[in-house]
MILODREN-697711 format. One record per residue (C-alpha): residue in one letter; x, y, z. Coordinates in steps of 0.25 Angstrom, whole numbers, plus 2048, in hexadecimal, padded with zeros to 3 digits. Example, Ala and Ser with C-alpha at 12.3 -4.5 7.8 and 13.67 -1.06 7.14 Angstrom:
residues 2
> type|X|Y|Z
> A|831|7EE|81F .
> S|837|7FC|81D .
***
This chain:
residues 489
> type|X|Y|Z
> X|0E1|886|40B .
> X|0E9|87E|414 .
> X|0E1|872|41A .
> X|0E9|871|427 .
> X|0DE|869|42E .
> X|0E1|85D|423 .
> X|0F2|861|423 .
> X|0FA|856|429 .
> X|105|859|432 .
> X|110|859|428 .
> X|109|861|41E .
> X|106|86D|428 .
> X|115|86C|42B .
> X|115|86D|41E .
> X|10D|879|41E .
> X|115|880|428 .
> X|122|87E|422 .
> X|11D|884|415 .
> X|119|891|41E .
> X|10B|88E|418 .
> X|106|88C|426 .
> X|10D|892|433 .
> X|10D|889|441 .
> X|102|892|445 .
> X|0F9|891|43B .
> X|0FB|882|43C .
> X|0F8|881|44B .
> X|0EC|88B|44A .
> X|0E4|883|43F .
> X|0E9|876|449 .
> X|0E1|87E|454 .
> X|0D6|882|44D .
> X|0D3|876|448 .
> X|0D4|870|457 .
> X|0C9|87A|45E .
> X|0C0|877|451 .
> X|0C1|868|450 .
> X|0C5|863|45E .
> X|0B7|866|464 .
> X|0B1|85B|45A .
> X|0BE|851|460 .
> X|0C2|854|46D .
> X|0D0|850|468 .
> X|0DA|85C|46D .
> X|0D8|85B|47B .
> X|0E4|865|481 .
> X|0E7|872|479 .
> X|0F4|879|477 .
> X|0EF|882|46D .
> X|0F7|890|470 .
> X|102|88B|474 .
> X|102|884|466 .
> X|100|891|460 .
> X|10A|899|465 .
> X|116|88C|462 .
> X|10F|88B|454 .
> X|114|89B|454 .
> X|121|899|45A .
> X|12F|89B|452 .
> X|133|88E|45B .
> X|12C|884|456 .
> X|133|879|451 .
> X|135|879|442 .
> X|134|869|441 .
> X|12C|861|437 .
> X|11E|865|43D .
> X|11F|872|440 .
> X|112|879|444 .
> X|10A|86D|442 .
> X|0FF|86E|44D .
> X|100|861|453 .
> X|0F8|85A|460 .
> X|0FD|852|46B .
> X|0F5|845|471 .
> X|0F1|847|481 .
> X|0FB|83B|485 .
> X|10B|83C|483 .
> X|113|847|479 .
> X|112|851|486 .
> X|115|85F|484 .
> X|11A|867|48F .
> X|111|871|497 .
> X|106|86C|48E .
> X|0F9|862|494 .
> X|0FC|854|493 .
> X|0EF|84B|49A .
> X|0F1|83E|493 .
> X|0E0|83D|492 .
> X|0E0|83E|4A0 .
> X|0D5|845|4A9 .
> X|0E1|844|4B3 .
> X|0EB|84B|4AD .
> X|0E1|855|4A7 .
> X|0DB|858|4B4 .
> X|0EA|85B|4BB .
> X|0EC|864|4AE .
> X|0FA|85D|4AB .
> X|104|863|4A1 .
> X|110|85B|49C .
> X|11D|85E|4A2 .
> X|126|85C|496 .
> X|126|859|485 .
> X|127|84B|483 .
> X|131|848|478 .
> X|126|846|470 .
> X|120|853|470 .
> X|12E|859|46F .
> X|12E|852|460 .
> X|121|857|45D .
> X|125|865|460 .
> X|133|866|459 .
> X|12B|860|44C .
> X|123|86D|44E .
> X|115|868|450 .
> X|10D|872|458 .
> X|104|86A|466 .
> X|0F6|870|465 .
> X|0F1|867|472 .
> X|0EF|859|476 .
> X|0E6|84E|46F .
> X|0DB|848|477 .
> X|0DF|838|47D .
> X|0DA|82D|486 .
> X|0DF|82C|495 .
> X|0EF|828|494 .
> X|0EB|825|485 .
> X|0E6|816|48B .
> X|0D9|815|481 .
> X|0D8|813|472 .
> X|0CC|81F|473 .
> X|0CD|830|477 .
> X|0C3|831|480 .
> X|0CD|835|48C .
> X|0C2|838|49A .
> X|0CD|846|499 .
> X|0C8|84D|48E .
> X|0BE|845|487 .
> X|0BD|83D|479 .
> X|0C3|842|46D .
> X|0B8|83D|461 .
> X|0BF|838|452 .
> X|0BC|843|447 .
> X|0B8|836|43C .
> X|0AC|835|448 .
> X|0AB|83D|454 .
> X|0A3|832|45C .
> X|0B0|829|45B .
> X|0BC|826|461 .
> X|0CA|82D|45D .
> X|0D0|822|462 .
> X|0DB|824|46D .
> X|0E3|826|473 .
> X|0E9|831|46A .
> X|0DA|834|465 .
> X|0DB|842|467 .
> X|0E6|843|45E .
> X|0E1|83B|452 .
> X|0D3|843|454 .
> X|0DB|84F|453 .
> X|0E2|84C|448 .
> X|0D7|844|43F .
> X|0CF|852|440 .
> X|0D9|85A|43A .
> X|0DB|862|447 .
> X|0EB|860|447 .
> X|0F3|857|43C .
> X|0F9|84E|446 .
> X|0F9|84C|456 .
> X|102|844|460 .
> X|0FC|835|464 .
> X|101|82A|46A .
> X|100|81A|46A .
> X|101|811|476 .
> X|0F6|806|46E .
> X|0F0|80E|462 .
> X|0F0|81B|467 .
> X|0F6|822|45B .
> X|0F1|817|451 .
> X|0E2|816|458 .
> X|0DF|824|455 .
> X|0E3|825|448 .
> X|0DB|81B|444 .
> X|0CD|81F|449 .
> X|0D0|82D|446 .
> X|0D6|82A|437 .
> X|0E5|82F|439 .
> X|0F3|82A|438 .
> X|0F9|822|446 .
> X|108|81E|445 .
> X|10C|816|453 .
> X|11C|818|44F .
> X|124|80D|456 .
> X|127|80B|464 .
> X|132|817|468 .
> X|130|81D|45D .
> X|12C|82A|462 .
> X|132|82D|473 .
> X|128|82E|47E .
> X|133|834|485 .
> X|137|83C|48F .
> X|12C|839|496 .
> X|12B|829|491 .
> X|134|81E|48B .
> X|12D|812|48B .
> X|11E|816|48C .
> X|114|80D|48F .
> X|11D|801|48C .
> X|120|806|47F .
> X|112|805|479 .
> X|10F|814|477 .
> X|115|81C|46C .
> X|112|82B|468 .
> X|110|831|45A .
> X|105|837|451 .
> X|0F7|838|44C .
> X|0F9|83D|43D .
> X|0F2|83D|430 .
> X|0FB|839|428 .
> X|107|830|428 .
> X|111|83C|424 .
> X|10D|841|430 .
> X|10F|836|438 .
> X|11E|832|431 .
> X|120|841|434 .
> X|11E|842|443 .
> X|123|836|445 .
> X|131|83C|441 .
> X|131|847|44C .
> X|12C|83E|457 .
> X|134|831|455 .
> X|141|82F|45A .
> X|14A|82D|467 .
> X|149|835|473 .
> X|151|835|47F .
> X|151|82A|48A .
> X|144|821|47F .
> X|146|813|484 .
> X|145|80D|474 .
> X|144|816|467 .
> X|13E|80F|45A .
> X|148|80D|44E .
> X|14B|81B|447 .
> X|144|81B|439 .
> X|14C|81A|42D .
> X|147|828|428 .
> X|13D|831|42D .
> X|132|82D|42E .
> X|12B|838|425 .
> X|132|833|41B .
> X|12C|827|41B .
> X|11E|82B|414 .
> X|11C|828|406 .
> X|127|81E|407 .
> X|124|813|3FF .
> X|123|808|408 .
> X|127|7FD|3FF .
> X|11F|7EF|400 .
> X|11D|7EB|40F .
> X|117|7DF|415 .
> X|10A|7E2|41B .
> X|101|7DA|425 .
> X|0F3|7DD|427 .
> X|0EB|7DA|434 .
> X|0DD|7DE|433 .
> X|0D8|7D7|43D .
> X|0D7|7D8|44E .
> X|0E4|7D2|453 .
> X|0DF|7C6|45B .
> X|0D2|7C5|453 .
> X|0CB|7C8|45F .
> X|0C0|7D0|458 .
> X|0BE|7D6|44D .
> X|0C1|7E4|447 .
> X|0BA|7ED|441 .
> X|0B7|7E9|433 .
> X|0BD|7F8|42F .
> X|0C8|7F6|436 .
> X|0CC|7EA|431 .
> X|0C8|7ED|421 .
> X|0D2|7FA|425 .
> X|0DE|7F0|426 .
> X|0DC|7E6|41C .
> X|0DA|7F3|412 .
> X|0E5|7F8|416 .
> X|0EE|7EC|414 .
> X|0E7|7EB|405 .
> X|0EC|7FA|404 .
> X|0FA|7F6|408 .
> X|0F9|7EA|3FD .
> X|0F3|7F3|3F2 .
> X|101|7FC|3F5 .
> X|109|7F0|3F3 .
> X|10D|7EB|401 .
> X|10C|7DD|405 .
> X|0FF|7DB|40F .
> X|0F9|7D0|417 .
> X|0F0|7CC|420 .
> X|0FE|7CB|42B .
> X|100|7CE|43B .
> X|109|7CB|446 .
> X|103|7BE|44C .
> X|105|7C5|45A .
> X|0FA|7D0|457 .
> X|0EF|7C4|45A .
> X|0F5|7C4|468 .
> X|0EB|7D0|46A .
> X|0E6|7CA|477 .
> X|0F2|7CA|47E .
> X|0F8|7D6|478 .
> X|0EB|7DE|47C .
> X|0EF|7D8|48B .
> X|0FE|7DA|48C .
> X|0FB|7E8|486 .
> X|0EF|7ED|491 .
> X|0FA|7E9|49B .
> X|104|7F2|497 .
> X|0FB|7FE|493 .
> X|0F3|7FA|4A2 .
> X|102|7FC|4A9 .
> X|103|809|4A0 .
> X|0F9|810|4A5 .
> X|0FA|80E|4B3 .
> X|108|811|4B1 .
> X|103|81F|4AB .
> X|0F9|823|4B5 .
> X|105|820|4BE .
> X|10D|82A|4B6 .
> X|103|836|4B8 .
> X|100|833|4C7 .
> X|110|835|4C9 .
> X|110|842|4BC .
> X|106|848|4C4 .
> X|107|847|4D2 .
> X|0F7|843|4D3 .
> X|0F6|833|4D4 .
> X|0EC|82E|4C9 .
> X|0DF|828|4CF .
> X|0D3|820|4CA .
> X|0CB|82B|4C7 .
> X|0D6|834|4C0 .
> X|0D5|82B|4B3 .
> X|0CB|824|4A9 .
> X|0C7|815|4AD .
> X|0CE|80F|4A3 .
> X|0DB|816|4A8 .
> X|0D9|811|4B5 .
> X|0D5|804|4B1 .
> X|0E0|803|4A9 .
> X|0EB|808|4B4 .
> X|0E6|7FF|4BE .
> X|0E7|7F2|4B4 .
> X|0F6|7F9|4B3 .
> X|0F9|7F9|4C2 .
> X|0F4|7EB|4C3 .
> X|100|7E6|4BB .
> X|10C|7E1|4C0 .
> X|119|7E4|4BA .
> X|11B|7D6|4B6 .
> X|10D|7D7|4AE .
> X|112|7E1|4A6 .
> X|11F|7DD|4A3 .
> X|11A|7D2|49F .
> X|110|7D8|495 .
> X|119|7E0|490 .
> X|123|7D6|48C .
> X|117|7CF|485 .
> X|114|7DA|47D .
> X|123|7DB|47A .
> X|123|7CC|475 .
> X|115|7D0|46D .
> X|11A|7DB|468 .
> X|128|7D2|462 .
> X|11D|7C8|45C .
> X|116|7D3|455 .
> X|122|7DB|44F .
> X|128|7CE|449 .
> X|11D|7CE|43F .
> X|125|7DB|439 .
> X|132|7D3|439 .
> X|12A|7C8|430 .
> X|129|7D2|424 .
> X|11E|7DB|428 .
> X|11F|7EA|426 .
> X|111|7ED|42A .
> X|104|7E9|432 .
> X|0F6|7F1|42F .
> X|0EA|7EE|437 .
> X|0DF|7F6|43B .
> X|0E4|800|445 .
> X|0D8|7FE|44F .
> X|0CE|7F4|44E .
> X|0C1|7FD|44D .
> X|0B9|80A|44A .
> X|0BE|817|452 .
> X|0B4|813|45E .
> X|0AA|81D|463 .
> X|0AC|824|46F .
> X|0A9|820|47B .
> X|0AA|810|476 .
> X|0B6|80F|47D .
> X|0B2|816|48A .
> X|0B5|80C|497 .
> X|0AC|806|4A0 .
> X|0B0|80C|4AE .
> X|0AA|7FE|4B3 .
> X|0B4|7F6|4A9 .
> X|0BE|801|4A4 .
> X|0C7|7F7|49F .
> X|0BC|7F1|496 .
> X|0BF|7FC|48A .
> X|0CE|7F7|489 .
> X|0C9|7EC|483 .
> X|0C0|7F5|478 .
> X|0CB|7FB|478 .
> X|0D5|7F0|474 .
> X|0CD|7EB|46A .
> X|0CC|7F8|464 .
> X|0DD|7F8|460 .
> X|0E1|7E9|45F .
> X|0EB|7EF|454 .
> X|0F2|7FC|45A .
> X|0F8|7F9|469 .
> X|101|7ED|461 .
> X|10A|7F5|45C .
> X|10C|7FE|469 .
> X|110|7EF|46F .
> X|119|7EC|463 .
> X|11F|7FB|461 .
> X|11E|7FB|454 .
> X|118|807|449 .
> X|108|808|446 .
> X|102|812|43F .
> X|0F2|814|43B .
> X|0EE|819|42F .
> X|0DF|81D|42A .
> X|0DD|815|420 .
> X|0D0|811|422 .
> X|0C2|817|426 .
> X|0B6|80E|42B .
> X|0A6|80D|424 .
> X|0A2|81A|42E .
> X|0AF|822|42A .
> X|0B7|820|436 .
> X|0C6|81E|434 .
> X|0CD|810|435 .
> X|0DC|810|438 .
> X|0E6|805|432 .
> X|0F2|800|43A .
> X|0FF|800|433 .
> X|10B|7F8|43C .
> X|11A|7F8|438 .
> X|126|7F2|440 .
> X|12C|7F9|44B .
> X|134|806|447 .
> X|12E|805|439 .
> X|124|811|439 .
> X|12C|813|42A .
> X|124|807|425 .
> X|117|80C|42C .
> X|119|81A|424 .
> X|11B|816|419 .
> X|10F|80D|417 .
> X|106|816|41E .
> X|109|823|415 .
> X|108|818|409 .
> X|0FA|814|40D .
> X|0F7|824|410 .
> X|0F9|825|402 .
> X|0F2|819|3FD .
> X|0E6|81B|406 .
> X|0E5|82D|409 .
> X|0DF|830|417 .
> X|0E4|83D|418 .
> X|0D7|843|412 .
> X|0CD|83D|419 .
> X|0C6|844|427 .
> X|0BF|844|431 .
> X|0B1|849|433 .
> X|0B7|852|43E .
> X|0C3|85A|438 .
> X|0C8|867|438 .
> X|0C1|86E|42D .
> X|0C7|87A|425 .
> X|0C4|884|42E .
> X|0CD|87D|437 .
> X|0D7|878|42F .
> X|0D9|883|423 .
> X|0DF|88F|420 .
> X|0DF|898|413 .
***
């Protein structure tokens, strides 16, 4: 009996190599498992399924390190051409709009061999740390349908959490890979800035704060991807360092004695966390300690600047999104009004438009000179930081729904729901979440794991050695693909 449901990426390439699978299969058991599961989820929002089929059947697909693996894209970036893209946007849903061209990104993904089922389901412009997008409606967690995924690639880690597909596209402008895999108990790796090309379509996104990679679970298979997604492409404005070695290579590398600092507290101390969240951290650290490594309680002494950081950062994610609904309004011919988008979108933009260009400059440049302060901690003798990756539970849904009266209100929720993850978007530098942890009720904790910039090496290697000290690979969800969904005999 093969149990597909629970294979990770690598081991059903595996599969297909061996010739004791076929694409085909592999995609149909995918598929299945979707139209059995999904309706419990509401997690693949956009389907592709026969034309999945027939390139799983095809003699041209690419015999890369993936091939056949029936893989999931998020509704926001990685466009493929001809195929939907809607961004969680009643807007573009509504005008039915198809990408015009494969972004670099998905161009990798394909030449890998992975096979695109569909599009994951995701905020409006990825702007919110939930997936309860007005588009298509929530996608529920499978540890607790009545909970939040998390956003804004909460489709793709619901997904992927209930077995449906062994990986799936996400991306990360503030915890947007790293939010998710922690309320739905996965592995989120944030590789460094320029690490992977936004291109043609993007150079310098968003000011540099998002980055695109992976909801996976486990760390093989995010070392693994992040090998045929990285590098250069053609007109990128700034590329990360290349890696020593694949980066594939880098799991089960014994990662020698590092220097570990520990913050398991809200940066700032403006409130408290979650005592789960916290108690997830500081067990880490003692796991770290127990495998040899060198641990304190140690941070950058910029993190407690969370005030200001959370200021300077509203500014440039404002400007952002104005600037996107621009974008559209010139994509698509139709000028983007009030009524076309969520509250908070238009709250948001109108904040954006309100700034002058010096404004932003000027917090851009702050959050430049926070992110120098922070990143010399690394240069004092640090290898890692851990921290909680979020500072609560998976929230139920709906608790983060706006107020039309007040839609800017929830941004504050919001914000004190991630004091840990959009740092490292400022900073640039590599993050990963790991499941390591699971709450009284049963609902999954993530821990945050930071290296220096470029070093994802450092980052893989202490994640696959907690991986093995501390398994998650067995453990799932209430809601999972069961064997009629996932086995063959």
């Amino acid at each position: 009996m093969l149990d597909l449901a629970s294979t990770d990426a690598t081991g059903q390439a595996e599969l297909v190599r061996s010739g004791e699978v076929s694409p085909l299969e592999l995609v149909d058991a995918a598929i299945s498992r979707i139209e059995r599961v999904d309706p419990q989820l509401n997690a693949v929002i956009i389907r592709r399924f026969e034309q999945a089929r027939a390139e799983a059947r095809s003699r041209e697909l690419p015999d890369g390190p993936f091939r056949g693996v029936p893989f999931l894209l998020k509704d926001l970036h990685c466009t493929t051409k001809g195929d939907p893209i809607h961004e969680g946007m009643r807007f573009l849903k509504e005008l039915g709009w198809v990408a015009r061209a494969d972004s670099y990104l998905a161009a990798k993904l394909r030449a890998a061999g992975f096979v695109f089922l569909g599009r994951t389901n995701t905020p409006e412009l990825g702007l919110t740390v939930t997936t309860e997008p007005d588009a298509y409606g929530p996608s529920r967690n499978p540890w607790n349908p009545a909970r939040s995924t998390g956003g804004s690639s909460g489709g793709s880690a619901a997904a992927v959490a209930s077995g449906m597909v062994p990986a799936a596209h996400a991306s990360d402008g503030g915890g947007s890979i790293r939010i998710p895999a922690s309320e739905c108990g996965l592995v989120g790796l944030k590789p460094s800035r320029g690490r992977v090309s936004a291109g043609p379509d993007a150079g310098d996104p968003g000011g540099g704060l998002p980055v695109q990679h992976a909801v996976t679970r486990t760390v093989r298979d995010s070392a693994a991807m992040l090998d045929v997604v990285s590098g250069p492409m053609p007109g990128d404005p700034y590329t990360a360092p290349l890696p020593r070695r694949p980066f594939h290579e880098e799991v089960g590398v014994d990662p020698g004695q590092l220097r570990v600092g520990v913050l398991a507290r809200r940066p700032g101390a403006v409130r408290d966390l979650h005592p789960d969240c916290g108690s997830a951290a500081r067990d880490t650290g003692d796991l770290l300690a127990s495998l040899g490594h060198r641990v304190s309680e140690a941070h950058p002494a910029a993190l407690d600047e969370a005030a200001e950081v959370r200021a300077k950062f509203m500014v440039a994610m404002s400007s952002w999104t104005a600037a996107s609904l621009d974008d559209w309004s010139r994509i698509t011919g139709k000028t983007i009004r009030e009524t076309d988008v969520e509250v908070t979108t238009w709250a948001m933009a109108e904040i954006g438009r309100a700034c002058s260009a010096p404004r932003y400059l000027e917090a851009r440049e702050w959050l430049n000179a926070f992110a120098r302060r922070v990143a010399g901690w690394w240069d004092e003798g640090f290898d890692l930081l851990v921290t909680p990756t979020i500072g609560g539970l998976p929230p139920r849904l709906g608790e983060l729904t706006p107020d039309p009266a007040n839609p800017m209100a929830v941004t504050e929720r919001i914000l004190a729901l991630i004091p840990f993850t959009p740092t490292y978007n400022i900073t640039g530098q590599p993050a990963i979440s790991l499941p390591l942890a699971w709450s009284k009720t049963g609902l999954p904790i993530g821990v945050q794991l930071v290296a220096a910039y470029g070093r994802e090496d450092v980052l893989i290697r202490a994640a696959s050695q907690l991986e093995h000290a501390r398994p998650w690979r067995d453990r799932q969800p209430p809601i999972f693909a069961d064997a009629s969904t996932g086995q063959r005999s």
